[in-house]
The first five atom37 places (N, CA, C, CB, O) and aatype in JSON, in Angstrom:
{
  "aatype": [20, 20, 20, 20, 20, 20, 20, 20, 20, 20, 20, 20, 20, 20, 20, 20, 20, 20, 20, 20, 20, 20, 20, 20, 20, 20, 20, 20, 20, 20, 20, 20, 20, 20, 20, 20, 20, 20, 20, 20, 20, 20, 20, 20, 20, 20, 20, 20, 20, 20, 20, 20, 20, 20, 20, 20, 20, 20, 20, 20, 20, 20, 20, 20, 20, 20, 20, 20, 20, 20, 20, 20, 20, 20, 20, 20, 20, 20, 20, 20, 20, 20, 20, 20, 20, 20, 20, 20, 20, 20, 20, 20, 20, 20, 20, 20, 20, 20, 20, 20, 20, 20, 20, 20, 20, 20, 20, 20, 20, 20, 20, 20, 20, 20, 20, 20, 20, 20, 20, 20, 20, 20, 20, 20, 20, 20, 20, 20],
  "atom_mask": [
    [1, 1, 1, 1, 1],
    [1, 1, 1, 1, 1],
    [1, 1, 1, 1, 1],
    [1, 1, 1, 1, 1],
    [1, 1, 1, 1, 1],
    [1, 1, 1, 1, 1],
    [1, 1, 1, 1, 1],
    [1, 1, 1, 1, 1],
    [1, 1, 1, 1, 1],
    [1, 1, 1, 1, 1],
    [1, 1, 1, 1, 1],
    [1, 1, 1, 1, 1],
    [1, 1, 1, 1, 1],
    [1, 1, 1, 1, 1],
    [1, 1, 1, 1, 1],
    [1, 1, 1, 1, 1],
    [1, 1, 1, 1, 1],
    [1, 1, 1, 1, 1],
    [1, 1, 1, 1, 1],
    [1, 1, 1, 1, 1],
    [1, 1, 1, 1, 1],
    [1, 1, 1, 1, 1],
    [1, 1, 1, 1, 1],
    [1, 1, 1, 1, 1],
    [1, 1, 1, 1, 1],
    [1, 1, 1, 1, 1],
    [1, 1, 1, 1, 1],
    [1, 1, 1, 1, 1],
    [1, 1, 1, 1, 1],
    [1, 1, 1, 1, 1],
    [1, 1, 1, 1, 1],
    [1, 1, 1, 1, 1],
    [1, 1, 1, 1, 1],
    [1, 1, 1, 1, 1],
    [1, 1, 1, 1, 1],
    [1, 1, 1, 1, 1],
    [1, 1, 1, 1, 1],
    [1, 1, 1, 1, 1],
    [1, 1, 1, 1, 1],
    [1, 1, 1, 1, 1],
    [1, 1, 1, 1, 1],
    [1, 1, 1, 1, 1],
    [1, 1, 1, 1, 1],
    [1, 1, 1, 1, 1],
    [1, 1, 1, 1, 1],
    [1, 1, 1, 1, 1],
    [1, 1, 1, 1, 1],
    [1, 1, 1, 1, 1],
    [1, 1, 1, 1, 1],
    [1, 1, 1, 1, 1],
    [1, 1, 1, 1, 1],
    [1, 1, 1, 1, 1],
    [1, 1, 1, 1, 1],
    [1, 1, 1, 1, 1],
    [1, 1, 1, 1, 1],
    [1, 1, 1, 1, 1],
    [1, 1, 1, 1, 1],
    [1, 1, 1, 1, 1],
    [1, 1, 1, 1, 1],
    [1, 1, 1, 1, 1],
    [1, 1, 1, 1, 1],
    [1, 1, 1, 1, 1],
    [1, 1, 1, 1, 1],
    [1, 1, 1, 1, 1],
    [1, 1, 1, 1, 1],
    [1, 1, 1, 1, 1],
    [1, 1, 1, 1, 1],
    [1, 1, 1, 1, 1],
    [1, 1, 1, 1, 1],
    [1, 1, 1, 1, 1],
    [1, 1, 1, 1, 1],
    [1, 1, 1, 1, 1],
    [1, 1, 1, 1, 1],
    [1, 1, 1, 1, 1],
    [1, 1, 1, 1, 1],
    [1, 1, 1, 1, 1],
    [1, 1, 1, 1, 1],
    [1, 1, 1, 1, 1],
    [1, 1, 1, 1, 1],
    [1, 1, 1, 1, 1],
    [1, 1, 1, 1, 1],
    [1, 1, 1, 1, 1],
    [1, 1, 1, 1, 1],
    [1, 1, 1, 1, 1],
    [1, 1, 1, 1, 1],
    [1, 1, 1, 1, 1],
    [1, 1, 1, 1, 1],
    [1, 1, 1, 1, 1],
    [1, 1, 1, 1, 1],
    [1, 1, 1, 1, 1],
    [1, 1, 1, 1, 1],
    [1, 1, 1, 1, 1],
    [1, 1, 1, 1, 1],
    [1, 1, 1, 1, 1],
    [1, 1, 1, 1, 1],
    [1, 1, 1, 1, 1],
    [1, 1, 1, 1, 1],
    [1, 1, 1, 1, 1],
    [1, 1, 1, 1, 1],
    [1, 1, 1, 1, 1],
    [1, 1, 1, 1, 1],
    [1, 1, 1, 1, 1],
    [1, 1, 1, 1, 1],
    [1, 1, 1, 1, 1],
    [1, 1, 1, 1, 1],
    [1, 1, 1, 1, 1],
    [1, 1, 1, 1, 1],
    [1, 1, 1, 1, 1],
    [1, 1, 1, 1, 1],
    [1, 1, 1, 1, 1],
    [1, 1, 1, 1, 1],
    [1, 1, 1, 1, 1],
    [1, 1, 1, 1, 1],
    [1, 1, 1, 1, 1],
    [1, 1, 1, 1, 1],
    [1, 1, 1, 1, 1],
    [1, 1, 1, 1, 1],
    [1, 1, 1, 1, 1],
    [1, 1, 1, 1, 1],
    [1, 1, 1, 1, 1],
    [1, 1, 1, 1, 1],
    [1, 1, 1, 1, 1],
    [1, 1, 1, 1, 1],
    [1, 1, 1, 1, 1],
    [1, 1, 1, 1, 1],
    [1, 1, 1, 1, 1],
    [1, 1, 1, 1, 1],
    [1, 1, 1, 1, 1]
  ],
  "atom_positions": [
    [[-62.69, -7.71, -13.66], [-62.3, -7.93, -12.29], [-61.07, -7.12, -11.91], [-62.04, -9.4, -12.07], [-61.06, -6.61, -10.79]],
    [[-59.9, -6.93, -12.83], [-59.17, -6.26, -12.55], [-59.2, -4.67, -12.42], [-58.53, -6.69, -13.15], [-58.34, -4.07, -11.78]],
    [[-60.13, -4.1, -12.99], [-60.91, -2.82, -13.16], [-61.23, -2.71, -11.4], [-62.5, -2.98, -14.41], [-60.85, -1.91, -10.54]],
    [[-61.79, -3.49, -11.37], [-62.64, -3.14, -9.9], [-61.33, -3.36, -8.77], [-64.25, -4.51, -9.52], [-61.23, -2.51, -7.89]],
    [[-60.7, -4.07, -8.78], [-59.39, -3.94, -8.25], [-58.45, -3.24, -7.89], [-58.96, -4.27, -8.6], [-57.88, -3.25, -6.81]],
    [[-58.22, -2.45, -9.02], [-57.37, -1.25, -8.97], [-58.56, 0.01, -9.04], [-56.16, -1.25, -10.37], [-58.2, 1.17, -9.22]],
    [[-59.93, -0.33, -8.88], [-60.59, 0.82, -8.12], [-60.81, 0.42, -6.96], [-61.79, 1.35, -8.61], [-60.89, 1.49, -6.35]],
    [[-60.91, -0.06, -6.51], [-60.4, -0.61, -4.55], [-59.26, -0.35, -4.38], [-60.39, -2.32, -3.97], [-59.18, 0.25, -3.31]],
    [[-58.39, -0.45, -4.78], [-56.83, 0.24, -4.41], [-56.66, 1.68, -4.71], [-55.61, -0.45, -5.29], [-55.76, 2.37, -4.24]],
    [[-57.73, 2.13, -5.63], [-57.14, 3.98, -5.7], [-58.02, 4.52, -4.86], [-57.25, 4.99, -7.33], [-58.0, 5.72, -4.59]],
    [[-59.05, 3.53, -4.27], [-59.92, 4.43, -3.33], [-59.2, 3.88, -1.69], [-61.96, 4.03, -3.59], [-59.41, 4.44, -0.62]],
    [[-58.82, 3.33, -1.79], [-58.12, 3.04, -0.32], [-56.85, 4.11, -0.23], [-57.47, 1.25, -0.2], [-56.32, 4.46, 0.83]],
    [[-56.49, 4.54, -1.53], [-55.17, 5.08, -1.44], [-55.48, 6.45, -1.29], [-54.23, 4.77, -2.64], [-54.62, 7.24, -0.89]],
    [[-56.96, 6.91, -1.66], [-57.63, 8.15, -2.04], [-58.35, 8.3, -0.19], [-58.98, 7.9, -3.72], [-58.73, 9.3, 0.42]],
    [[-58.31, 7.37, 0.08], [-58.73, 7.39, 1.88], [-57.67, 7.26, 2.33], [-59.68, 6.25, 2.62], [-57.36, 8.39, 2.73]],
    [[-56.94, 6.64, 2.53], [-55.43, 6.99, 3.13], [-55.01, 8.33, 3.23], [-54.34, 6.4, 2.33], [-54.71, 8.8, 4.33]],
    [[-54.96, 8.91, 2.36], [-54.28, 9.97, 1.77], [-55.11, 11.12, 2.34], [-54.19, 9.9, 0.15], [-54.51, 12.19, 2.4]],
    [[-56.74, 11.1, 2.89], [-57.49, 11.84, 3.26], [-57.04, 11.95, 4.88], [-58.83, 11.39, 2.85], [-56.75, 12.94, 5.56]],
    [[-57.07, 10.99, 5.09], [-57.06, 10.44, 6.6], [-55.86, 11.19, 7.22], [-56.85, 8.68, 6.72], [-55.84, 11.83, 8.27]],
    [[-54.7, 10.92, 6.18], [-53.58, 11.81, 6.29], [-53.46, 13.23, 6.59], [-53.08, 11.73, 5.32], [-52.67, 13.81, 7.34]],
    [[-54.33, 13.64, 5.92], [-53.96, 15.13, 5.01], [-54.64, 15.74, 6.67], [-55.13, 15.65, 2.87], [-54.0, 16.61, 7.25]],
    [[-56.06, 15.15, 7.34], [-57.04, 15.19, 8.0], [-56.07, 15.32, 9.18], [-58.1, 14.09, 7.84], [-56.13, 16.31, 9.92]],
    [[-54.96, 14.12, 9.41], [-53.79, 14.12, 11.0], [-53.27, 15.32, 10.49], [-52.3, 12.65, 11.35], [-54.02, 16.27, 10.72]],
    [[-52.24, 15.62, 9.87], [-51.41, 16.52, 9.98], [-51.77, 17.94, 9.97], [-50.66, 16.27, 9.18], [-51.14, 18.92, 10.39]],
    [[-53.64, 17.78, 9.03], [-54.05, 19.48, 9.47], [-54.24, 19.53, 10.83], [-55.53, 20.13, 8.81], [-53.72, 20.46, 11.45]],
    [[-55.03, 18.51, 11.56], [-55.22, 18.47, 12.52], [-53.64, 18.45, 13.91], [-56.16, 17.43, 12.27], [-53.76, 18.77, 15.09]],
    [[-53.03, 18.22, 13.58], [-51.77, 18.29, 14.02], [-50.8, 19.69, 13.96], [-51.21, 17.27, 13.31], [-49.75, 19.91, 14.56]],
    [[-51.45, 20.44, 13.13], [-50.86, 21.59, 12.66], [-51.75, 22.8, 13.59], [-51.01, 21.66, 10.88], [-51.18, 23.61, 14.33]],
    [[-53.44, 22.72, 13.38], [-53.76, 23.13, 14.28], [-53.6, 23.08, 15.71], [-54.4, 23.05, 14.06], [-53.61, 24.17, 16.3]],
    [[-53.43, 21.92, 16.45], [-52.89, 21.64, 17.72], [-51.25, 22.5, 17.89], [-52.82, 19.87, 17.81], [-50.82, 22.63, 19.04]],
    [[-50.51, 22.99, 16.83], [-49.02, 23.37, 16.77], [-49.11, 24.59, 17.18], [-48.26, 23.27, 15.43], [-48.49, 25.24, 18.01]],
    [[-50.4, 24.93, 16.12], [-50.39, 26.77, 16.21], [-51.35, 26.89, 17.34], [-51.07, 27.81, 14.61], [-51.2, 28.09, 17.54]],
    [[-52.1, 26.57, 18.08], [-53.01, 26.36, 19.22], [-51.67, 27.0, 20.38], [-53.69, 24.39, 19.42], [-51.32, 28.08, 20.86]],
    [[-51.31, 25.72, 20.41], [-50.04, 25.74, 21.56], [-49.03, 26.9, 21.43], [-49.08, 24.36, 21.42], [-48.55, 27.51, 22.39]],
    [[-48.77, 27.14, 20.14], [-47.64, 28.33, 20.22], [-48.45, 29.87, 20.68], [-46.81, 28.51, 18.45], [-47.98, 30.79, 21.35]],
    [[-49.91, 29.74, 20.0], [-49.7, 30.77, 20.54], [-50.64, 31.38, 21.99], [-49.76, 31.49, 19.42], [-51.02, 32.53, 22.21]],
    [[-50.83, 29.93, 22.95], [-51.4, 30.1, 23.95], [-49.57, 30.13, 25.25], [-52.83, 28.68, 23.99], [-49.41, 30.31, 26.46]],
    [[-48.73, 29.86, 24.2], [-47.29, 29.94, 24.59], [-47.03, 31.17, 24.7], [-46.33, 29.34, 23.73], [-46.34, 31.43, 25.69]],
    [[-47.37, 32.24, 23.91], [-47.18, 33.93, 23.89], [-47.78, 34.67, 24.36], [-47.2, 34.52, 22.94], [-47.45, 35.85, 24.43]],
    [[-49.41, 33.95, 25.05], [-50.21, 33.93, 26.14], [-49.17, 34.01, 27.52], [-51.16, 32.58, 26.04], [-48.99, 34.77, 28.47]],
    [[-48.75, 33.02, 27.12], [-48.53, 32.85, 28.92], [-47.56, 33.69, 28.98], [-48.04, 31.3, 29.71], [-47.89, 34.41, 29.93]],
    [[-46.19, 34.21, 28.45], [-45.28, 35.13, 28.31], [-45.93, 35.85, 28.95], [-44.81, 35.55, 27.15], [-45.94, 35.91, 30.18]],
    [[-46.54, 36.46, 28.23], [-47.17, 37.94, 27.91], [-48.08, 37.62, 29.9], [-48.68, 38.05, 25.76], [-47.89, 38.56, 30.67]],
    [[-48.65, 36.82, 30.28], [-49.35, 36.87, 31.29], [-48.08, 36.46, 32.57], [-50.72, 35.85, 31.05], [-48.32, 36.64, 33.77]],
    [[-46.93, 35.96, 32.13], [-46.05, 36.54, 33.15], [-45.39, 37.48, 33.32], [-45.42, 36.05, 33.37], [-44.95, 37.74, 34.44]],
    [[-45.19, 38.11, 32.41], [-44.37, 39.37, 32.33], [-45.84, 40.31, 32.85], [-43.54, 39.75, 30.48], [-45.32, 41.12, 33.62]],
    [[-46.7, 40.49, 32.86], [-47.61, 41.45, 33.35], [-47.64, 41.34, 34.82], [-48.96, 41.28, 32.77], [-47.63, 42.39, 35.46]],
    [[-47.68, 39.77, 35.68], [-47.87, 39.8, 36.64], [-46.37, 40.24, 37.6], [-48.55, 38.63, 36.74], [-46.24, 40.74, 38.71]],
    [[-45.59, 39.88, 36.77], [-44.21, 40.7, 37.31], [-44.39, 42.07, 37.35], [-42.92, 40.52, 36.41], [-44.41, 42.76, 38.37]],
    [[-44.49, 42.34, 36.5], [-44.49, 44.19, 36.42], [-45.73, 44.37, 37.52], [-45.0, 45.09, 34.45], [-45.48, 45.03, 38.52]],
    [[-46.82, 43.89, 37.38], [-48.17, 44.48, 38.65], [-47.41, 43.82, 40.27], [-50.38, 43.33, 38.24], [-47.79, 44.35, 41.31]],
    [[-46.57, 42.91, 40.31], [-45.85, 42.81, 41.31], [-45.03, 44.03, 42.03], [-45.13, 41.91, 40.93], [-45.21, 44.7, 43.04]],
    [[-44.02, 43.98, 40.98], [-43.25, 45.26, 41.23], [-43.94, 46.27, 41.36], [-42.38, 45.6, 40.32], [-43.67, 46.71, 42.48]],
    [[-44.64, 46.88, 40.91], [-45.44, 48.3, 41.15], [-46.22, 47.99, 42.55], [-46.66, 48.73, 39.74], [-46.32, 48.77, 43.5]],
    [[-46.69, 46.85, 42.48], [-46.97, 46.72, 43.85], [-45.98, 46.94, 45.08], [-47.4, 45.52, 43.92], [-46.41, 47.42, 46.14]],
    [[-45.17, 46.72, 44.98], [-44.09, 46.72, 45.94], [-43.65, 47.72, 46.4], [-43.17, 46.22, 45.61], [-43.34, 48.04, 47.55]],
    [[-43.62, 48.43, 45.12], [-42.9, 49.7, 45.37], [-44.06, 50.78, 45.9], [-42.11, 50.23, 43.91], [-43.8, 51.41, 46.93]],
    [[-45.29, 51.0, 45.26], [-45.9, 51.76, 45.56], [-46.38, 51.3, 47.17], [-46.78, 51.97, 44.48], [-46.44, 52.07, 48.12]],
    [[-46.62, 50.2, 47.19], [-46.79, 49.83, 48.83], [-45.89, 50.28, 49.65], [-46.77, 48.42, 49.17], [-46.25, 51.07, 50.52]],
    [[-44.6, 49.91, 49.58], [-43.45, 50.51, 50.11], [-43.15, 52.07, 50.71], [-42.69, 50.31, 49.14], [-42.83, 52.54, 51.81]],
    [[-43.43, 52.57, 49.4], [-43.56, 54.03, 49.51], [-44.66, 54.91, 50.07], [-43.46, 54.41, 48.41], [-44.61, 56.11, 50.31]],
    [[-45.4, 54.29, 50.19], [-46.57, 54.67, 50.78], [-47.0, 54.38, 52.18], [-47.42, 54.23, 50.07], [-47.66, 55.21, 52.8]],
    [[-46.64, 53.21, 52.73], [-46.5, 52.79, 53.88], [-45.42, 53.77, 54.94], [-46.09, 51.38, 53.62], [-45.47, 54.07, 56.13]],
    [[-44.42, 54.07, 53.81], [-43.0, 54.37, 54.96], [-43.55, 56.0, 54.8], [-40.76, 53.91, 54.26], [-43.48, 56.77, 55.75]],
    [[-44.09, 56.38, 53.54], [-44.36, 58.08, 54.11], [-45.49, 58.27, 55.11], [-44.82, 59.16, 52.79], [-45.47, 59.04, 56.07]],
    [[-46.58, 57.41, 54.73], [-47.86, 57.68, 55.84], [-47.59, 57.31, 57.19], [-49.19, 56.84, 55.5], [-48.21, 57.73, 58.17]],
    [[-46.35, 56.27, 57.19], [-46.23, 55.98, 58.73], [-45.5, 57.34, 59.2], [-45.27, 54.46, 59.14], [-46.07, 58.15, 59.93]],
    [[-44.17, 57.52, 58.7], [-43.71, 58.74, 59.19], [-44.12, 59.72, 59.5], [-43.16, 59.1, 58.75], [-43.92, 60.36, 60.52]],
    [[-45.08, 60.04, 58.19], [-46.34, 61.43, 58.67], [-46.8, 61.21, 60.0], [-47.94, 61.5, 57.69], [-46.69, 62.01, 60.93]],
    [[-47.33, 60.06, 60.04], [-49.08, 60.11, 60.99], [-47.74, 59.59, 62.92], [-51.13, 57.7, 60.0], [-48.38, 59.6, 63.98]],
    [[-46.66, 59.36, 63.0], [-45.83, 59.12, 63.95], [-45.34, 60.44, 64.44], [-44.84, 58.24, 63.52], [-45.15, 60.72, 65.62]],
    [[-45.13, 61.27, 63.35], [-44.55, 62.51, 64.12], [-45.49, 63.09, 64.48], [-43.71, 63.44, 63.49], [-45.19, 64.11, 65.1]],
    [[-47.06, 62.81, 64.32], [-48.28, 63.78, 65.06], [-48.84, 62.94, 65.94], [-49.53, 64.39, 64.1], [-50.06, 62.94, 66.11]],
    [[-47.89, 62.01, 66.72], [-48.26, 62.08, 67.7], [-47.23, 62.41, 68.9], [-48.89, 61.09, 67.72], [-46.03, 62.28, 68.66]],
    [[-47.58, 62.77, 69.98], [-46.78, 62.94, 71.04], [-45.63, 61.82, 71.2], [-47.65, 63.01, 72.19], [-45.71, 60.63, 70.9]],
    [[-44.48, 62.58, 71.78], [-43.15, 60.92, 71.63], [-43.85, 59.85, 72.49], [-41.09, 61.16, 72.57], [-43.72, 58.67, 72.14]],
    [[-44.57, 60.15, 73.58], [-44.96, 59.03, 74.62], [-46.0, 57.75, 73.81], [-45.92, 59.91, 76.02], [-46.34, 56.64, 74.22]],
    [[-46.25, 58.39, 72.69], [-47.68, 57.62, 72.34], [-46.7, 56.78, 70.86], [-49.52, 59.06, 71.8], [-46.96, 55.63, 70.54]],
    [[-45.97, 57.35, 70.37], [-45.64, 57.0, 69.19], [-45.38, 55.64, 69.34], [-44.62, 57.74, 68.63], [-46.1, 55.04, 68.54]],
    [[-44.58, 54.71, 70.1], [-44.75, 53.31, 70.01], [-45.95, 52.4, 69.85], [-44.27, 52.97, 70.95], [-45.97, 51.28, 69.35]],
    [[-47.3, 53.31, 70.55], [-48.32, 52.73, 70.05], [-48.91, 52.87, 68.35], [-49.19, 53.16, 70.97], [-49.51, 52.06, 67.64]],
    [[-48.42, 54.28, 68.12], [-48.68, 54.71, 66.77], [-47.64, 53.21, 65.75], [-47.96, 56.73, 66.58], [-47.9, 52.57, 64.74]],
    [[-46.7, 53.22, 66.51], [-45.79, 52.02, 65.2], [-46.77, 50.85, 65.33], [-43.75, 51.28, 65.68], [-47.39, 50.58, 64.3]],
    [[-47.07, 49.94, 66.65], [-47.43, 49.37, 66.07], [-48.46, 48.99, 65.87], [-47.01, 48.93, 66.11], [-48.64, 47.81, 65.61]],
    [[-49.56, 49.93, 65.95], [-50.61, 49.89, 65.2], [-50.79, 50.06, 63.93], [-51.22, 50.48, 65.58], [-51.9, 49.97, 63.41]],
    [[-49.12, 50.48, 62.95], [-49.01, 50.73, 61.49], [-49.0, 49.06, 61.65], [-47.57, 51.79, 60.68], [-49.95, 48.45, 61.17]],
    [[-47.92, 48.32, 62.33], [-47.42, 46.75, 61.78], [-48.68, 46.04, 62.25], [-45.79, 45.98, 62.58], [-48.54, 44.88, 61.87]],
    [[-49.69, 46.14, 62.8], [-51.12, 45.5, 62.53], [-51.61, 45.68, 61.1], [-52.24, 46.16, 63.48], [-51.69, 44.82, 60.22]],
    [[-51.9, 46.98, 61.05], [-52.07, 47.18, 59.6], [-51.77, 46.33, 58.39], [-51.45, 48.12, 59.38], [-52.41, 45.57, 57.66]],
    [[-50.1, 46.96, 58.52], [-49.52, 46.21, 57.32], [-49.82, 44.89, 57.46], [-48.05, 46.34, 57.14], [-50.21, 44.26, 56.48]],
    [[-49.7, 44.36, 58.54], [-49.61, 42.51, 58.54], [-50.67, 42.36, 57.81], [-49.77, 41.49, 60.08], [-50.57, 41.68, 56.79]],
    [[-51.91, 42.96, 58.16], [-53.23, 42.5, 57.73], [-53.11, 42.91, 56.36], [-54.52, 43.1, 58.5], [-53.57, 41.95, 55.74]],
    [[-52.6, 44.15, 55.18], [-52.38, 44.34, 54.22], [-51.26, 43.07, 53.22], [-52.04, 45.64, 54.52], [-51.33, 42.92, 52.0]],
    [[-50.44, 42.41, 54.03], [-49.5, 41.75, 53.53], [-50.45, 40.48, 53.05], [-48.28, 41.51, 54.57], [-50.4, 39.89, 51.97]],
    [[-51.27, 40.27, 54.1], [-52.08, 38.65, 54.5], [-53.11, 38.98, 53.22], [-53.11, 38.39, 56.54], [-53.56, 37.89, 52.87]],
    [[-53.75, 40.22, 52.26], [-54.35, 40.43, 51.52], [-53.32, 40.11, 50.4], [-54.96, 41.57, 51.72], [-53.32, 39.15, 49.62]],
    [[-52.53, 41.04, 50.49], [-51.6, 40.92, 49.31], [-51.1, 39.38, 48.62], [-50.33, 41.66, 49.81], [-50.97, 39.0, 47.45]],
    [[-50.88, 38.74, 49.93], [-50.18, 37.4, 49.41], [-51.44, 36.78, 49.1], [-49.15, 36.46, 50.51], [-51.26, 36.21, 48.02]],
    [[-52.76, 36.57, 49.54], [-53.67, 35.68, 48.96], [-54.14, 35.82, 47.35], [-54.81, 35.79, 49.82], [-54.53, 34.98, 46.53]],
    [[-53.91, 37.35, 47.27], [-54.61, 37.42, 46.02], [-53.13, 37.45, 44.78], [-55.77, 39.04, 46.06], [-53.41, 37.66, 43.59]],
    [[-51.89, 37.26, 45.11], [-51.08, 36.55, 44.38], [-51.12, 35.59, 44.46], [-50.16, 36.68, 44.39], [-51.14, 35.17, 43.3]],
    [[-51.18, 34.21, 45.6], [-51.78, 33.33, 45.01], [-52.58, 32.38, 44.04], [-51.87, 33.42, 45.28], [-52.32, 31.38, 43.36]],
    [[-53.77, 33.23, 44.32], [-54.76, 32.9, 43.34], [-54.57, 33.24, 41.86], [-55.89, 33.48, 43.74], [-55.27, 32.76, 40.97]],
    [[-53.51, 34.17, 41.66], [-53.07, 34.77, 40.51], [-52.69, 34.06, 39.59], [-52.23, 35.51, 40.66], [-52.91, 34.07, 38.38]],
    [[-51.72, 33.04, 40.69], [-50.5, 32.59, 40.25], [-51.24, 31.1, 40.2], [-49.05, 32.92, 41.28], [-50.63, 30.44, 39.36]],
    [[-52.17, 30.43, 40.7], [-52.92, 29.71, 40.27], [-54.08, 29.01, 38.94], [-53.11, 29.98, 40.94], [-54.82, 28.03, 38.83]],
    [[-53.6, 30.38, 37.95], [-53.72, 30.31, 36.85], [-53.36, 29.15, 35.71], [-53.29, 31.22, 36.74], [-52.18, 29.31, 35.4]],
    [[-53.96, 28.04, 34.99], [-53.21, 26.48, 34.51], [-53.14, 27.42, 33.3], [-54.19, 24.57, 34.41], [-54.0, 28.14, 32.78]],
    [[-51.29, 27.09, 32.91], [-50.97, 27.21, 31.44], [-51.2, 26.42, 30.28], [-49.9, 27.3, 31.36], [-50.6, 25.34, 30.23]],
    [[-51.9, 26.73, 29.37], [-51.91, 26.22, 28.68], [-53.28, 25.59, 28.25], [-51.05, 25.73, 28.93], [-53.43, 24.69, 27.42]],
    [[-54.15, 26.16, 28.89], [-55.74, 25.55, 29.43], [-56.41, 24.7, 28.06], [-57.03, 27.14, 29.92], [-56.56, 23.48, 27.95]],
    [[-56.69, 25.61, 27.24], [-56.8, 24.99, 26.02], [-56.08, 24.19, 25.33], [-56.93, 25.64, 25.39], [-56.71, 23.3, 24.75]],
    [[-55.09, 24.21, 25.21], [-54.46, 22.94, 24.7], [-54.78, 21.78, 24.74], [-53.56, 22.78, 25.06], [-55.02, 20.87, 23.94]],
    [[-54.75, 22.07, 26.68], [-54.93, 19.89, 27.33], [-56.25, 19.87, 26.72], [-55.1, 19.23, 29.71], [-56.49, 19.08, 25.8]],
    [[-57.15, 20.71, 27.17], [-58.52, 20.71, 26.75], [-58.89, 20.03, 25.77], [-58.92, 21.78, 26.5], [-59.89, 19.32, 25.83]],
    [[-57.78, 20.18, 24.18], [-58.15, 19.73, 22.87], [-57.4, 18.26, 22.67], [-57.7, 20.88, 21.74], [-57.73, 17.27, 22.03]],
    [[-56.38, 18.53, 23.38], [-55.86, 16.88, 23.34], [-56.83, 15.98, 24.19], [-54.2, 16.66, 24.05], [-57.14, 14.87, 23.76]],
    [[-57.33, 16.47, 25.46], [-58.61, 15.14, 25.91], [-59.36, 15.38, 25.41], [-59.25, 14.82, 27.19], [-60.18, 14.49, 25.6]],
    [[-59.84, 16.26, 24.62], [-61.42, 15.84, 23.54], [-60.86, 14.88, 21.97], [-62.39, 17.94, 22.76], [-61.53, 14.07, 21.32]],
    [[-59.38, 15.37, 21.7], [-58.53, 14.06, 20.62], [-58.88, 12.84, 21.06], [-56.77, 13.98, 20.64], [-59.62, 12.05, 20.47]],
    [[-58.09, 12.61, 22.61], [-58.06, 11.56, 23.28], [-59.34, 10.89, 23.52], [-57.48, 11.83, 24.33], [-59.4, 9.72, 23.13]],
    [[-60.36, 11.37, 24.07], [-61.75, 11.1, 24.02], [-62.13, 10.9, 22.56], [-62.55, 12.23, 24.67], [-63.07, 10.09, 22.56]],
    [[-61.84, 11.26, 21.36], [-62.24, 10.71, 20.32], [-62.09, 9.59, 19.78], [-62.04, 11.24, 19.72], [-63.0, 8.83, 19.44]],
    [[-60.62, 9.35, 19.64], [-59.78, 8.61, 19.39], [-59.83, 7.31, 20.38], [-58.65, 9.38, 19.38], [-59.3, 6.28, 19.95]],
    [[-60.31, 7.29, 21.4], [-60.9, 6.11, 22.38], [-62.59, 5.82, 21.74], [-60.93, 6.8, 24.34], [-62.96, 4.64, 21.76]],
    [[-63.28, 6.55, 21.35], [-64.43, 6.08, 21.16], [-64.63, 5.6, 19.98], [-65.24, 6.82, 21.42], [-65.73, 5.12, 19.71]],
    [[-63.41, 5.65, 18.88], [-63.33, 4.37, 17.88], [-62.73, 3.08, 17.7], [-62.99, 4.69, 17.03], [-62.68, 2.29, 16.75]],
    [[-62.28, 3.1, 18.91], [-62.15, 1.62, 19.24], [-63.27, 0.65, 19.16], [-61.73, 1.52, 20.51], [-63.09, -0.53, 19.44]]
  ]
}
């Protein structure tokens, strides 16, 4: 009887110990998941900065030379219509520009992560 005893206790201790080993790999994967969907997102803000800036600038520069060009060919009487038929333009270029930073910037950090913690969470509820 005592045989079988202390083999019920080394197998509870031998499942414990599994169960364990099972959280903390599993816990470890969730660590390295996150860190490096963390160097993800860096890396995906620092890009959208830089495609910002180049945006800016090249818009900038491009706007103020083509307006200048296409203003001095026209007659002085007409050129106020020439301006602001550039600031129609641009408005309508700006109203592009800002939507599709938006949506950019609408991007969820971290997507996978939550993802794996509610399928944990969903697990971990269905052994109740």
């Amino acid at each position: 009887m005592i045989a079988r005893e202390q083999n019920d206790a080394a197998s509870l201790s031998t499942l414990l110990g599994g169960i364990g080993r099972t959280g903390v790999g599993c816990l470890q994967n969730r660590t390295e998941l996150l860190a490096l969907e963390w160097q993800e997102e860096k890396a995906h803000v620092a890009e959208l900065l830089l495609w910002t800036v180049g945006l800016l600038f090249t818009a900038v520069m491009t706007a103020l030379m083509l307006t200048a060009t296409i203003v001095f060919l026209f007659p002085a009487t007409w050129r106020v219509y020439a301006l602001a038929g550039f600031t129609i333009l641009y408005l309508i270029g700006g109203i592009v520009t800002f939507t599709t930073l938006k949506k950019r910037l609408k991007h969820q950090p971290f997507e996978e992560s939550l993802n794996q913690v509610k399928k944990d969470a969903l697990w971990l509820e269905s052994l109740k």
